[in-house]
C-alpha positions in Angstrom: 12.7 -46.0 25.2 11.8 -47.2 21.8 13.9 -50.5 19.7 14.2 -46.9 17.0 15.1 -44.0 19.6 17.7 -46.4 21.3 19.3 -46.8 17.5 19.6 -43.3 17.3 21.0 -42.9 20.2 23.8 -45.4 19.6 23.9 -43.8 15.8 25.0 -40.6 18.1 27.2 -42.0 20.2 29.0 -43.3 17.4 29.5 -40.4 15.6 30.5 -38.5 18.8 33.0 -41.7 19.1 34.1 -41.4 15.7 35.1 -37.4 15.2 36.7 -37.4 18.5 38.9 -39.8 17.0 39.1 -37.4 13.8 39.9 -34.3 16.4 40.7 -35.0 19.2 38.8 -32.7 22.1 36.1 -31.4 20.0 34.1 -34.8 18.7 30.9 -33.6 20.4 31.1 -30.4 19.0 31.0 -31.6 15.3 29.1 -34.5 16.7 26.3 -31.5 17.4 27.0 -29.8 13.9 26.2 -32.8 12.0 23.1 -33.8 13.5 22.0 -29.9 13.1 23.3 -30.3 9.8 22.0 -33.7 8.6 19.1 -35.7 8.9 21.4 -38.4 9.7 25.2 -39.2 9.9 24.8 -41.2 6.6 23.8 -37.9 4.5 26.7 -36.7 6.3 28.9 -39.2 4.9 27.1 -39.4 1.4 28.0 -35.9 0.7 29.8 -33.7 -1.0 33.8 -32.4 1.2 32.5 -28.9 0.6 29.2 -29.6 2.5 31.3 -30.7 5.5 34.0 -28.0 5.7 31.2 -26.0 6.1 31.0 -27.3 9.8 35.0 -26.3 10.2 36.1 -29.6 9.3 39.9 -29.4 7.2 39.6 -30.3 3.9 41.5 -33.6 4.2 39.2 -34.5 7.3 35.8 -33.9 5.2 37.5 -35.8 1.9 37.7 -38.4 4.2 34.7 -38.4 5.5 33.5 -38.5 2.1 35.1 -41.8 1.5 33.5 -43.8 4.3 30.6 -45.5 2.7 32.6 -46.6 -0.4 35.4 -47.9 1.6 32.3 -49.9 4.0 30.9 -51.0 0.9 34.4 -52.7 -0.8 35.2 -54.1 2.3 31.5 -55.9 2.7 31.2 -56.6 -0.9 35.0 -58.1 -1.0 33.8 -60.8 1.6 31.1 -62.7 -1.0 33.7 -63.2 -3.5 33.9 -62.2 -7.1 30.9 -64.7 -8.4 29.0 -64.6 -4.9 26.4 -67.9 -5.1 23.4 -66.1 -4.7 20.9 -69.2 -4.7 18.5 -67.9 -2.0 16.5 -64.9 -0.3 18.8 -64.9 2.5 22.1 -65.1 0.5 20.9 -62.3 -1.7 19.7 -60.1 0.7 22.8 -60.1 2.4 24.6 -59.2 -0.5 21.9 -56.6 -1.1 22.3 -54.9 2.2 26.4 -54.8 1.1 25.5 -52.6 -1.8 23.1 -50.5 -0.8 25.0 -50.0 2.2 25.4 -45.9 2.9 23.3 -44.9 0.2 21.0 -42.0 0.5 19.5 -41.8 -2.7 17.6 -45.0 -4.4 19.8 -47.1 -6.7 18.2 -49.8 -8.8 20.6 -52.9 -9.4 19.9 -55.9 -11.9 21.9 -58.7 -10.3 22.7 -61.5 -13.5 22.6 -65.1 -12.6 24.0 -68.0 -14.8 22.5 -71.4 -14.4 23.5 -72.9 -10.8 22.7 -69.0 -9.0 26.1 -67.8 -9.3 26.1 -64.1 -10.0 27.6 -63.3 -13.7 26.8 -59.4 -13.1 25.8 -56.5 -10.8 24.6 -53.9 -12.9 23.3 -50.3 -11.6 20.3 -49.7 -13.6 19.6 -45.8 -12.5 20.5 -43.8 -9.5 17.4 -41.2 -8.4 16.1 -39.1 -5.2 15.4 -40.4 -2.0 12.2 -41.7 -2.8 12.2 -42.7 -6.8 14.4 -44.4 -9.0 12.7 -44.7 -12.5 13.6 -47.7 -14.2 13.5 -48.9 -17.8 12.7 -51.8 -18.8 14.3 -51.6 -22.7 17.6 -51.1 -20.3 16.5 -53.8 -18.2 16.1 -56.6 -21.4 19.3 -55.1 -22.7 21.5 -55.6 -20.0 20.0 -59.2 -19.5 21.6 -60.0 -22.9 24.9 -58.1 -22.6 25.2 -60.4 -19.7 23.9 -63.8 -20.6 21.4 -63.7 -17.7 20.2 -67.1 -17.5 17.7 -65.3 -14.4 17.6 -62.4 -12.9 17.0 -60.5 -9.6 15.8 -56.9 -9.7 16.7 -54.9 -6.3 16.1 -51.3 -5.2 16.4 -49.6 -1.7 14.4 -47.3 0.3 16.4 -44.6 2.2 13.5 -43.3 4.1 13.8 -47.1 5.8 10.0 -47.6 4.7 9.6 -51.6 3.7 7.1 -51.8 2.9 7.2 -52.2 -1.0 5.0 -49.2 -2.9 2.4 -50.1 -5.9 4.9 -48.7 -8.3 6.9 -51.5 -6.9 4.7 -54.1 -7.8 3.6 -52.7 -11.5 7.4 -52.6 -12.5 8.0 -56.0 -11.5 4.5 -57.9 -13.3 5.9 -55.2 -16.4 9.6 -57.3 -15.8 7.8 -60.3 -15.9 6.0 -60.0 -19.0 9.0 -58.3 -20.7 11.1 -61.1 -20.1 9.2 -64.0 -21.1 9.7 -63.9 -24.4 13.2 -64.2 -23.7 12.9 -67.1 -21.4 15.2 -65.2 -18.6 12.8 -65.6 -15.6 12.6 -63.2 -12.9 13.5 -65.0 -9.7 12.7 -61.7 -7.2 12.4 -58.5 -6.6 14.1 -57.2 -3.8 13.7 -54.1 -1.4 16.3 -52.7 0.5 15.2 -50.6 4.0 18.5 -49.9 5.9 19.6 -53.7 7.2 16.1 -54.8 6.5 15.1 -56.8 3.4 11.9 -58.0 2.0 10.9 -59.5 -0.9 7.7 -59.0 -3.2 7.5 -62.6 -3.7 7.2 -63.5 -0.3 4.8 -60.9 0.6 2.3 -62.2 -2.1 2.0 -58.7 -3.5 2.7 -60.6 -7.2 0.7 -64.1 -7.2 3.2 -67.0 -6.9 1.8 -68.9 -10.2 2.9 -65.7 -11.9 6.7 -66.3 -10.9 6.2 -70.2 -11.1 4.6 -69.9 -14.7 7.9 -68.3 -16.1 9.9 -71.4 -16.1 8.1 -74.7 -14.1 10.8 -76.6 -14.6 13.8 -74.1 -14.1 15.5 -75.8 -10.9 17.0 -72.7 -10.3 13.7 -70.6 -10.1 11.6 -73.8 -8.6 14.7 -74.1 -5.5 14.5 -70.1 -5.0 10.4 -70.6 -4.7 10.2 -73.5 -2.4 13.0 -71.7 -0.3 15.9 -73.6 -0.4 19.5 -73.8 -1.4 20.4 -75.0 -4.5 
């Protein structure tokens, strides 16, 4: 059995687990509806009370159910604090994973440092489809001033649990990059979400690494985040 049909398999069991618990004796029945329903037990959760009352769930079960990944996320999200030090990859893609947790639809988040990596603001920049999320860069530069970015990390997920980052991907971030520099806000990443999988376009050399060092060579902020520590 595969590392991905073992998942699913657990994902299953889970959900069996889960609406037994919601009503009692018949948790494999709904347990069946939802997988004939759904793609997966998070588009389940991600939607609408209506859409699950359709599979005989009461009203106050599938309002529930509808609740789940917002509850997951507070309750993730609560544990980094309210001005989370964000002042690596692996600090920020934890927090990443936090927000994008449950989502079945791309978001694209701006997260607003101030000097010493601490994060001033988490802004949601557009929400799309479940493979697009246009962004803006106007809204981008805006948002960088309404929030006294002194750097910034762009982030976006993929719910179709693809990593690898798309060319789209890339052109939007050298577009940041550009954008930004007359502003002197550097771009510290660009981060992409897959599930509980993060990687980032820095790192993967997808944008040249004198293009993020050139923004600001003697930003300690920017120059710890490239040589991959903590600062």
């Amino acid at each position: 059995m595969s590392a991905s049909d073992a998942r699913v398999k657990r994902v299953h069991a889970a959900t069996r687990v889960f609406f037994e618990r919601l009503c009692p004796g018949e948790g494999d029945v709904y347990a069946r509806r939802l997988r004939s329903r759904f793609v997966a037990p998070a588009f389940a959760f991600e939607s609408k009370p209506h859409m699950t009352e359709e599979l005989g769930l009461s009203h106050a079960n599938a309002l529930l159910l509808s609740l789940i990944p917002g509850i997951a996320r507070y309750v993730r999200l609560e544990q980094f604090g309210k001005r989370p030090h964000l002042g690596s990859l692996a600090v920020a893609s934890d927090y990443l994973k936090a927000l994008f947790l449950g989502h079945t639809v791309e978001h694209f988040y701006m997260l607003a440092l101030d000097a010493s990596g601490r994060l001033n603001a988490c802004a949601l920049l557009q929400k799309g489809t479940t493979d697009s999320a246009p962004f803006y860069i106007r809204h981008i530069l805006s948002e960088a001033l309404r929030t006294r970015a002194h750097a910034l990390i762009i982030s976006h997920n993929h719910p179709n649990n693809t990593l690898k980052p798309s060319g789209s991907d890339v052109d939007c971030t050298l577009k940041l990059i550009s954008a930004l520099a007359p502003m002197g806000v550097p771009l510290i990443d660009h981060i992409v979400i897959a599930d509980s999988q993060a990687i980032s376009l820095r790192e993967t050399g997808m944008v040249m690494e004198d293009l993020w060092r050139a923004q600001a060579p003697r930003e300690p902020l920017l120059i710890h985040w490239l040589n991959g520590s903590q600062c």
